[in-house]
C-alpha positions as CSV (number, residue, x, y, z in Angstrom):
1,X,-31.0,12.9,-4.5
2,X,-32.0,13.4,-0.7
3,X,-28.5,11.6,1.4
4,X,-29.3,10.1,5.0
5,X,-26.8,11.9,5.9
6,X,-29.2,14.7,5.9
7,X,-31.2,13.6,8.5
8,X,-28.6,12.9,11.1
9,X,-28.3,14.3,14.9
10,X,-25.3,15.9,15.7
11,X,-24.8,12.4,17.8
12,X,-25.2,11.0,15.0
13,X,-22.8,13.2,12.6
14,X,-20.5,12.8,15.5
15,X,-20.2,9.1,15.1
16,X,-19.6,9.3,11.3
17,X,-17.1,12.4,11.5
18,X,-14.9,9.7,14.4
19,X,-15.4,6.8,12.0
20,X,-13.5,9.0,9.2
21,X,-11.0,9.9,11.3
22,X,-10.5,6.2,12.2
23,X,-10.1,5.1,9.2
24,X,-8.0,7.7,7.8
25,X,-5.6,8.8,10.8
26,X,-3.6,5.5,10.8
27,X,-2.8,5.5,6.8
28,X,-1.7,9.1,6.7
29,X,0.1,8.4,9.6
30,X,1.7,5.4,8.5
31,X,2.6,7.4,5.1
32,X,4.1,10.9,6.5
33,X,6.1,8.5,9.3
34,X,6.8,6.0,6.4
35,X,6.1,3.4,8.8
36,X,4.5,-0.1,7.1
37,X,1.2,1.1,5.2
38,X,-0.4,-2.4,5.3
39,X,-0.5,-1.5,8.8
40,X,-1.5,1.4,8.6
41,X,-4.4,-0.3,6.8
42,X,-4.8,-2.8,9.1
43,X,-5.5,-0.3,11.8
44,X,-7.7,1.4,9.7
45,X,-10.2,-1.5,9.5
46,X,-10.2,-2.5,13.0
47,X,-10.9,1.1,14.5
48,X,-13.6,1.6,11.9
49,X,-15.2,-1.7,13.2
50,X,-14.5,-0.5,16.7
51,X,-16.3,3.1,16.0
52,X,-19.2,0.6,14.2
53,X,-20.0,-1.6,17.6
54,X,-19.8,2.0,19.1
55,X,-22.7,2.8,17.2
56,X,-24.5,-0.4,18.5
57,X,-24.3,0.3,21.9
58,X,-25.6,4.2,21.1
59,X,-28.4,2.9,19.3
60,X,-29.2,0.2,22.3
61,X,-29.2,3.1,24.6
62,X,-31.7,4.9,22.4
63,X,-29.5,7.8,21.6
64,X,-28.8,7.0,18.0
65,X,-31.4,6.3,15.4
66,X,-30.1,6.2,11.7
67,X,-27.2,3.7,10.7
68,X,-24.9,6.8,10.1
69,X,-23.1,4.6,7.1
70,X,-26.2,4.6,5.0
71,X,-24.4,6.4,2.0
72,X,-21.0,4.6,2.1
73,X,-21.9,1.3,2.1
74,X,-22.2,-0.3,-1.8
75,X,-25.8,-1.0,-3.3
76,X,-24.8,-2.5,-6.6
77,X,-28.1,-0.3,-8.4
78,X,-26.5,3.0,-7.2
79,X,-23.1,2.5,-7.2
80,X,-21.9,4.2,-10.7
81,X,-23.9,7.1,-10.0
82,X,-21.9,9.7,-9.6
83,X,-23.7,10.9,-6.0
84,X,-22.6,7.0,-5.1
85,X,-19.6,5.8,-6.8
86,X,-17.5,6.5,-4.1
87,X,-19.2,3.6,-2.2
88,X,-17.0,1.2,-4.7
89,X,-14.1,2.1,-1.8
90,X,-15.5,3.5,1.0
91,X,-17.4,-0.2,1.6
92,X,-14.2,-1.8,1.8
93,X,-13.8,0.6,4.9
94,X,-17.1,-1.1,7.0
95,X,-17.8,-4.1,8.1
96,X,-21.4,-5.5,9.6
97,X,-21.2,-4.5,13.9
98,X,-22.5,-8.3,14.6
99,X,-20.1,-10.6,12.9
100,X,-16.9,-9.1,14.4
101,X,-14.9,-12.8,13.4
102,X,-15.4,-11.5,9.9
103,X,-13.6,-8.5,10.8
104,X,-11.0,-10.4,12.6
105,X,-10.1,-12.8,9.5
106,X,-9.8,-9.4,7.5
107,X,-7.7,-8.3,9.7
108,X,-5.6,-11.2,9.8
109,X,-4.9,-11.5,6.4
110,X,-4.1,-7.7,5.7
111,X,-1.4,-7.6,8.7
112,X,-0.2,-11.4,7.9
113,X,0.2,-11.0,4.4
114,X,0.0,-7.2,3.7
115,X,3.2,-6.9,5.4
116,X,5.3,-9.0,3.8
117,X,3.8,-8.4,0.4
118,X,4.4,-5.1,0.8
119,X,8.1,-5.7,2.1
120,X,8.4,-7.3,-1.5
121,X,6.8,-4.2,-3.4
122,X,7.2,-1.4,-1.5
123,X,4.8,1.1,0.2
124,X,3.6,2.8,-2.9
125,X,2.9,0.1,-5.1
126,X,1.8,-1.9,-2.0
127,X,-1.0,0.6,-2.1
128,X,-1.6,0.3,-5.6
129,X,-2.2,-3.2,-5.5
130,X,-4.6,-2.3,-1.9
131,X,-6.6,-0.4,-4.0
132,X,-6.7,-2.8,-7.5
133,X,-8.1,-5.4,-4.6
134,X,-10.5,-3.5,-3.4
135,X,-12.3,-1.8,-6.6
136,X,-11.8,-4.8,-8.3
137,X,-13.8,-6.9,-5.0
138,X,-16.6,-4.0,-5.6
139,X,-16.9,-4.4,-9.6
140,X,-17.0,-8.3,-9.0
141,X,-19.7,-7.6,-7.2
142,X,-21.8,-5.3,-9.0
143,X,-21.4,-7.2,-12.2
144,X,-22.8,-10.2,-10.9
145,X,-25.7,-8.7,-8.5
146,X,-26.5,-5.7,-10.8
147,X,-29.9,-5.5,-9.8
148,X,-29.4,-5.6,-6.2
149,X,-30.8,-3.6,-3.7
150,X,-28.8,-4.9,-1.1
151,X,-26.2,-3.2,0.6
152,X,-22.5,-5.0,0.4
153,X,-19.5,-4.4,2.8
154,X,-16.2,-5.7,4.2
155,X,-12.6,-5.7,3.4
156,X,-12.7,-9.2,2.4
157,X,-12.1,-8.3,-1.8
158,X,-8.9,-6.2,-0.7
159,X,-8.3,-9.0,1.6
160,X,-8.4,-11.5,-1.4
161,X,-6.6,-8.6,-3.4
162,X,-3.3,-9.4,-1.5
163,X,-3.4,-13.3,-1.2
164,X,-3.7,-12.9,-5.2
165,X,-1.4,-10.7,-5.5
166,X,1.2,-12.5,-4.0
167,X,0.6,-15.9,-5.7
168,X,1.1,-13.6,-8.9
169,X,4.9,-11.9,-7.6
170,X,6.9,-14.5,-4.9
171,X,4.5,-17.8,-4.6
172,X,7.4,-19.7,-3.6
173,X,7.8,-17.6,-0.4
174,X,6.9,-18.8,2.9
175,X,5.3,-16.7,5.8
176,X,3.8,-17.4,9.0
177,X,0.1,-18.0,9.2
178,X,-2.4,-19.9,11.6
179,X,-3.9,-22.7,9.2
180,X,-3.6,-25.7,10.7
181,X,-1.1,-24.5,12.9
182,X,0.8,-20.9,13.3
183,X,3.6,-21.7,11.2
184,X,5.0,-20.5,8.0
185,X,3.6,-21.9,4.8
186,X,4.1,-21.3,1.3
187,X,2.2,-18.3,-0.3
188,X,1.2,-20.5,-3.0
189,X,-0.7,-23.4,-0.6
190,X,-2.2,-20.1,1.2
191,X,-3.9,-17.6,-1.3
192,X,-4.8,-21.3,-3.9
193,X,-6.5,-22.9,-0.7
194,X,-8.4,-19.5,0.4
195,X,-9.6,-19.1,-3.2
196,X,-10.3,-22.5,-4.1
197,X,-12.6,-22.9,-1.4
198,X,-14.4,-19.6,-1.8
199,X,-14.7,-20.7,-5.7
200,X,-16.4,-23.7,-4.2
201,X,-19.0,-21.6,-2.2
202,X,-19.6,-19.3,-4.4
203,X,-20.5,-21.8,-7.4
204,X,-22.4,-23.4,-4.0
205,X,-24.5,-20.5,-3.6
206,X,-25.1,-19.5,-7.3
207,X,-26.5,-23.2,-7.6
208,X,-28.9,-23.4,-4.7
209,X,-29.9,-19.8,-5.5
210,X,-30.0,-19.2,-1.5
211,X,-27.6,-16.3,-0.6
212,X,-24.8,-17.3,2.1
213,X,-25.0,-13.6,3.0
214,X,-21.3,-13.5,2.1
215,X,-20.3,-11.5,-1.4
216,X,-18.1,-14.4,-2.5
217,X,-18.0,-13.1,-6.4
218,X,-16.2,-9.7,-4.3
219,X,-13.5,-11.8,-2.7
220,X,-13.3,-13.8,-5.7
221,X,-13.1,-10.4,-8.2
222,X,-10.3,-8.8,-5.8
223,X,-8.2,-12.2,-5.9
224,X,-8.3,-11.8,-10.2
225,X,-8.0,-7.9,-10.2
226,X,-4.6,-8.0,-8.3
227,X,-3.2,-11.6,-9.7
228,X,-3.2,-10.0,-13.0
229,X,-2.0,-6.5,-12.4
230,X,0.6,-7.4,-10.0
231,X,3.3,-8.0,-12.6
232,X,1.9,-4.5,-14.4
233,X,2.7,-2.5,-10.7
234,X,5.4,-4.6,-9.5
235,X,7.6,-3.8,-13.0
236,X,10.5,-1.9,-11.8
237,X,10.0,-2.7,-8.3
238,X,12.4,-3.2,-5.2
239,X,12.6,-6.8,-5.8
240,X,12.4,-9.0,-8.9
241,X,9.4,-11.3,-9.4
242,X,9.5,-14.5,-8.5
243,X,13.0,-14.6,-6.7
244,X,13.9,-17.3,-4.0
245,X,15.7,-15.5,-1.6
246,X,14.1,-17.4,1.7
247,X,11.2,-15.3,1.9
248,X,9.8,-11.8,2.6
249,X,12.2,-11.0,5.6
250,X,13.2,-7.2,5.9
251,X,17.0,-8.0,5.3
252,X,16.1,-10.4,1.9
253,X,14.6,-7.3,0.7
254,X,16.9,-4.7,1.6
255,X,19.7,-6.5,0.0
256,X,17.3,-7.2,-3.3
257,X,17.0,-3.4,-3.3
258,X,20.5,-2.7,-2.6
259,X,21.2,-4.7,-5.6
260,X,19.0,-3.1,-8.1
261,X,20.4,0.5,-6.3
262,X,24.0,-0.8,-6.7
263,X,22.8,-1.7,-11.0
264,X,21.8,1.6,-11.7
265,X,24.3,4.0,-9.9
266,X,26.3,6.0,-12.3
267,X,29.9,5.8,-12.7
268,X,31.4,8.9,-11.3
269,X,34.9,8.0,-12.8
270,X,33.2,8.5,-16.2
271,X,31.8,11.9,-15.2
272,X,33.1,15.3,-14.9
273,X,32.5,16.9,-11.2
274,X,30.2,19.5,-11.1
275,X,33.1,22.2,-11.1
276,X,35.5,21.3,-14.1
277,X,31.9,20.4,-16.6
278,X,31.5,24.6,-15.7
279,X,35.3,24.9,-16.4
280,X,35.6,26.0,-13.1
281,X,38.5,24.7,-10.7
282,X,37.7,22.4,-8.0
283,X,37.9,24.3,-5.0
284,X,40.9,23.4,-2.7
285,X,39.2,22.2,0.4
286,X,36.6,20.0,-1.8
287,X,39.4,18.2,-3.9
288,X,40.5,15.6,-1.1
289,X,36.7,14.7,-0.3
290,X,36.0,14.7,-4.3
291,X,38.7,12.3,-5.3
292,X,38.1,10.1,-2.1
293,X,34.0,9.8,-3.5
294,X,35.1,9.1,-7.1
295,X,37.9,6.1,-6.0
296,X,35.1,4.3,-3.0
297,X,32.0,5.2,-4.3
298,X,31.3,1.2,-5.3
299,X,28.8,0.9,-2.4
300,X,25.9,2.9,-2.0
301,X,26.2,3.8,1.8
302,X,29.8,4.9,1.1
303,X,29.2,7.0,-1.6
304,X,26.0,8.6,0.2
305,X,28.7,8.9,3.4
306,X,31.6,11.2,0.9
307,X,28.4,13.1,-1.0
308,X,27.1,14.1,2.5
309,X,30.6,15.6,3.3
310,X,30.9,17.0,0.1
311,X,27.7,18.4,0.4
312,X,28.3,20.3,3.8
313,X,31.8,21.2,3.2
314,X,31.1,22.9,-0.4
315,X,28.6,25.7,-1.7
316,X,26.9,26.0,-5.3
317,X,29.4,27.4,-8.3
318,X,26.2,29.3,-9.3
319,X,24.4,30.8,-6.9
320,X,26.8,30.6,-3.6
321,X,24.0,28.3,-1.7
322,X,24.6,25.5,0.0
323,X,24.6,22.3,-1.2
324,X,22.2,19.3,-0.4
325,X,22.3,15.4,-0.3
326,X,19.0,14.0,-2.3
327,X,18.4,10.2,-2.7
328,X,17.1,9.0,-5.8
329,X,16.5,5.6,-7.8
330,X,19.9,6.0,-9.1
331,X,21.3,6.6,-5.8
332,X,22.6,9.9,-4.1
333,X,22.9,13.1,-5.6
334,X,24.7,16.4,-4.8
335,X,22.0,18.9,-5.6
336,X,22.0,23.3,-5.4
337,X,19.4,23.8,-2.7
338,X,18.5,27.1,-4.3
339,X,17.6,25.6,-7.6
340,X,18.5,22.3,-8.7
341,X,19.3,23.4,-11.8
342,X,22.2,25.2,-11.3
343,X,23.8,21.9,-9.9
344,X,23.3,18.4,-9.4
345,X,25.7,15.6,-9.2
346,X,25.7,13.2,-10.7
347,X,23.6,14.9,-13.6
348,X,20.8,12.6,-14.6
């Protein structure tokens, strides 16, 4: 198997070594700063578009002659070879130089709707469902045009990923979005309108048997993958399916998480501390902090607030090290920072 990549310029290799770091830089970003990932992803799309028109305006000079995304881009014949079947994501990453309105509407929906979808799930299942969108816009594809020689691309099956998605989890809430006018509407008018009408062009096309030059079976494959796994990756998730809490705003979702933290907090008055379950005394400087945590430890900010102090005011029984505050589904913990297993509080 002989890859175009082969035959590039170092122009040329340039180009596709700034697209990657386009498209990559803002999601690890957005993930080591835990910043919002859906834009991070949002980010991602429009500066790989960017680095494509780049590309246009090297190749009008005359400095560039190969289209540098010649083995990224999905070909529905090649795509589960194994040399290829990375194409099923790295497609949803590129997006055709001369129709940047497409790239626009893309963008749109990711930042419009990512966000607040993800406010509702949470950055790491937000990503799960991304990437359910996507494959599943790709496998659409391929399963209807399995013959095809023709190169597909776009973020529009992700895109149609999250309107899904959502219509599966919180239809009921309302978000901002420029239909008719820039106002909020309900999630459930949004994703059925955008799919109903893409249902209608693609049975449109199928029937004329003239291509539209859109993959409408890919939007319409990410909109099913993530409608039905959404319940599957949103079990267990920051906030319940399907609540009415007046929509996706930051503070509805904090609190909906602050609940769920609040539910499954253990009850330190039914535990031993750390030193009397070693049959050790409580050391005298930690036994004011200690009982003050056990009495207000009802809230999770105010438990996390006494942990902290007992953290820094007390060492580990074991090993003499000092003591660390971790923050887990549960809710704080006291932990050993030597090894965890000498100590942590509450015990899980």
């Amino acid at each position: 198997m002989v890859f175009a990549v082969a035959l590039f310029s170092p122009l040329e290799l340039g180009v596709l070594v700034v697209w990657f770091l386009a498209v990559l830089s803002p999601i690890v970003y957005a993930a080591r700063s835990r910043t919002s990932i859906a834009m991070g992803i949002t980010v991602s799309v429009l500066l790989g578009a960017v680095v494509q028109v780049f590309w246009s305006m090297l190749y009008g000079w005359g400095a560039v002659e190969y289209w540098v995304w010649s083995d990224f881009v999905l070909v529905p014949v090649r795509s589960f070879e194994p040399e290829f079947v990375h194409t099923l994501a790295t497609a949803g990453f590129l997006h055709s130089q001369g129709d940047m309105m497409h790239v626009l509407g893309n963008v749109l929906i990711l930042a419009l709707v990512g966000v607040p979808l993800e406010q509702r799930l949470g950055p790491r299942r937000f990503a799960a469902i991304y990437v359910i969108g996507l494959l599943g816009g790709s496998l659409g594809w391929v399963l209807f045009n399995a013959d095809s020689i023709t190169p597909a691309l776009g973020a529009s099956g992700a895109a149609f990923g999250l309107l899904g998605a959502y219509l599966a989890g919180w239809p009921k809430d309302e978000i901002p979005f420029p239909l008719l006018l820039i106002r909020p509407w309900p999630v459930v008018f949004i994703a059925l309108l955008y799919f109903g009408l893409e249902l209608a062009r693609a049975l449109a096309t199928m029937e004329s048997g003239v291509s539209s030059g859109i993959a409408h079976m890919a939007h319409i494959g990410g909109f099913v993958a993530a409608y039905a796994l959404l319940p599957l990756v949103a079990r267990g998730g920051p906030v319940e399916l399907g609540v009415v809490d007046g929509g996706p705003t930051q503070g509805a979702a904090h609190a909906a998480q602050r609940r769920r933290l609040k539910a499954t907090m253990v009850d330190l008055s039914k535990v031993d501390d750390p030193w009397t379950a070693m049959g050790l005394e409580v050391p005298k400087h930690l036994r004011e902090p200690l009982k003050n945590l056990v009495q207000a430890s009802d809230e999770p900010e105010t438990r996390a607030a006494w942990m902290e102090h007992l953290a820094d005011a007390g060492t580990c029984p074991v090993c003499g090290a000092s003591l660390g505050l971790v923050e887990r589904s549960s809710g704080p913990h006291v932990q050993c920072s030597s090894d965890p297993s000498h100590l942590e509080w509450p015990p899980r």
